[in-house]
MARVO-405482 format. One record per residue (C-alpha): residue number from 1; residue in one letter; x, y, z. Coordinates in Angstrom, 3 decimals. Layout:
// MARVO-405482
{num=NUM&residuo=A&px=X&py=Y&pz=Z}
...
//
This chain:
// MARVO-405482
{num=1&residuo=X&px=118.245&py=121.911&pz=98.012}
{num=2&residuo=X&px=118.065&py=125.873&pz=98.131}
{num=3&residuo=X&px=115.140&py=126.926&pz=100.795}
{num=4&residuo=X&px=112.386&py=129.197&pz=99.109}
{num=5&residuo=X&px=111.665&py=132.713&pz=99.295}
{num=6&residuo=X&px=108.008&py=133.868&pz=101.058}
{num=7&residuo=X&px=106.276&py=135.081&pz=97.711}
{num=8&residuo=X&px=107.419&py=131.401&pz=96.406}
{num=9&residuo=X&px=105.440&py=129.586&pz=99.393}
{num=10&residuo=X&px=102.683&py=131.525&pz=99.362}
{num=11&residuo=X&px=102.427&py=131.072&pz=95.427}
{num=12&residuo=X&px=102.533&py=127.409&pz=95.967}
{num=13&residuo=X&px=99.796&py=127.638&pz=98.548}
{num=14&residuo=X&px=97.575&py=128.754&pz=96.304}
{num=15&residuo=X&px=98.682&py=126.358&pz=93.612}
{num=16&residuo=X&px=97.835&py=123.663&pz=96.072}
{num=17&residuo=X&px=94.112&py=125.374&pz=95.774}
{num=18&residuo=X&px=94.610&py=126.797&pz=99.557}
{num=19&residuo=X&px=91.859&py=129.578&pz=100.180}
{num=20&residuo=X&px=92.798&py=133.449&pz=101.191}
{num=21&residuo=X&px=92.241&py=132.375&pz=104.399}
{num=22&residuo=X&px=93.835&py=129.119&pz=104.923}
{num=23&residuo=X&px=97.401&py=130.808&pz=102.869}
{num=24&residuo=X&px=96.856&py=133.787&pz=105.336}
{num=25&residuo=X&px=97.037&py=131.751&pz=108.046}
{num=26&residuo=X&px=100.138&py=129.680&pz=107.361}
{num=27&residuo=X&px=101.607&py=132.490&pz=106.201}
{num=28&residuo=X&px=101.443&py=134.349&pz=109.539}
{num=29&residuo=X&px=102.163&py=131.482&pz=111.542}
{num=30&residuo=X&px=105.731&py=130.741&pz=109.016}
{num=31&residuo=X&px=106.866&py=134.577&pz=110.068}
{num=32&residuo=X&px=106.137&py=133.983&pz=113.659}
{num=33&residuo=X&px=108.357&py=131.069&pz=113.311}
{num=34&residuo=X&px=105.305&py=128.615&pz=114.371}
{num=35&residuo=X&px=106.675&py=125.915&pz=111.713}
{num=36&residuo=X&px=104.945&py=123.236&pz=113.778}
{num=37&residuo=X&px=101.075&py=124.475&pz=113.579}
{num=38&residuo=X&px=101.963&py=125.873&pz=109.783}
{num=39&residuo=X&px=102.802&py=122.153&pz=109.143}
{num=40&residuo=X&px=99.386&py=120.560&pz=110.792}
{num=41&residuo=X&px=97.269&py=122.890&pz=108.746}
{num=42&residuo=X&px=99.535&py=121.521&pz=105.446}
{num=43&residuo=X&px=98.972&py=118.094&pz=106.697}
{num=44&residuo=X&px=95.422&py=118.579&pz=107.065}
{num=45&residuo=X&px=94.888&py=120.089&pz=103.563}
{num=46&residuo=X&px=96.947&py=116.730&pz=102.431}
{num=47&residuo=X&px=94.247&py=114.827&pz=103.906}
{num=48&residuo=X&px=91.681&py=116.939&pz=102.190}
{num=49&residuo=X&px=93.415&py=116.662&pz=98.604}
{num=50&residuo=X&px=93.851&py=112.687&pz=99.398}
{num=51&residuo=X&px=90.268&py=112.060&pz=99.836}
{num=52&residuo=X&px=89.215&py=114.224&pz=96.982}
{num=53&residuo=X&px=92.208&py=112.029&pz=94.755}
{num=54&residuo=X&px=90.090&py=108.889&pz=96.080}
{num=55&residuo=X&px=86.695&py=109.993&pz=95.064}
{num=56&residuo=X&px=88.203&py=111.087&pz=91.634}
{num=57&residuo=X&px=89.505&py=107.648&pz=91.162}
{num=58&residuo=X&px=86.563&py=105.665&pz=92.075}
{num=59&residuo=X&px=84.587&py=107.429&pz=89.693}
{num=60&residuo=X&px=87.522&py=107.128&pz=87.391}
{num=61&residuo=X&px=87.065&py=103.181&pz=87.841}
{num=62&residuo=X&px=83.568&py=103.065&pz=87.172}
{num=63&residuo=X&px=83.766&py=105.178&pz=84.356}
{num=64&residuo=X&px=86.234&py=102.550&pz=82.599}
{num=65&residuo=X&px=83.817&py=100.035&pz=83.913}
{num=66&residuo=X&px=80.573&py=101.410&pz=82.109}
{num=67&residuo=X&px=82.814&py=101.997&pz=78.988}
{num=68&residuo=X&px=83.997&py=98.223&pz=79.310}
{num=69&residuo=X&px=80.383&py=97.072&pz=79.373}
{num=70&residuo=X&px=79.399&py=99.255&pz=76.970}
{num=71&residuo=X&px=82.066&py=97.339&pz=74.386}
{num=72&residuo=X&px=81.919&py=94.048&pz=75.533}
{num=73&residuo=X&px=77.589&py=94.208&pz=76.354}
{num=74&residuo=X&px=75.725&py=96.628&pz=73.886}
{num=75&residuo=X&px=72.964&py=97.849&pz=75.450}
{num=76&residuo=X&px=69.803&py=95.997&pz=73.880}
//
């Protein structure tokens, strides 16, 4: 796999919905070479995205399970 260039990582920082401040940040810290706290803040905004994915999903679930009731119990 071919490494990517700066302007690519930064782009996908912000694709990833990274602020100015947070792609600033890991940006400075991947040209001083600090890999190791660029990858904690990365893991960190992982554990953001995850718990917004779970929220999404529970309403998700009780969205298909007020449609289901809807079908299978009209309202009276």
């Amino acid at each position: 796999m071919k490494a990517i260039s700066i302007t690519d990582y930064q782009s996908g920082l912000q694709k990833l919905g990274c602020d100015n401040k947070m792609t600033s940040e890991i940006m400075n810290l991947l040209q001083s070479g600090q890999t190791e706290s660029a990858a904690a803040l990365l893991r960190k905004h992982k554990t953001q995205l995850l718990a917004e994915l779970h929220a999404v999903s529970e309403k998700v679930d009780l969205l298909d399970f007020l449609l289901y009731q809807l079908k299978n119990y009209p309202m009276k």
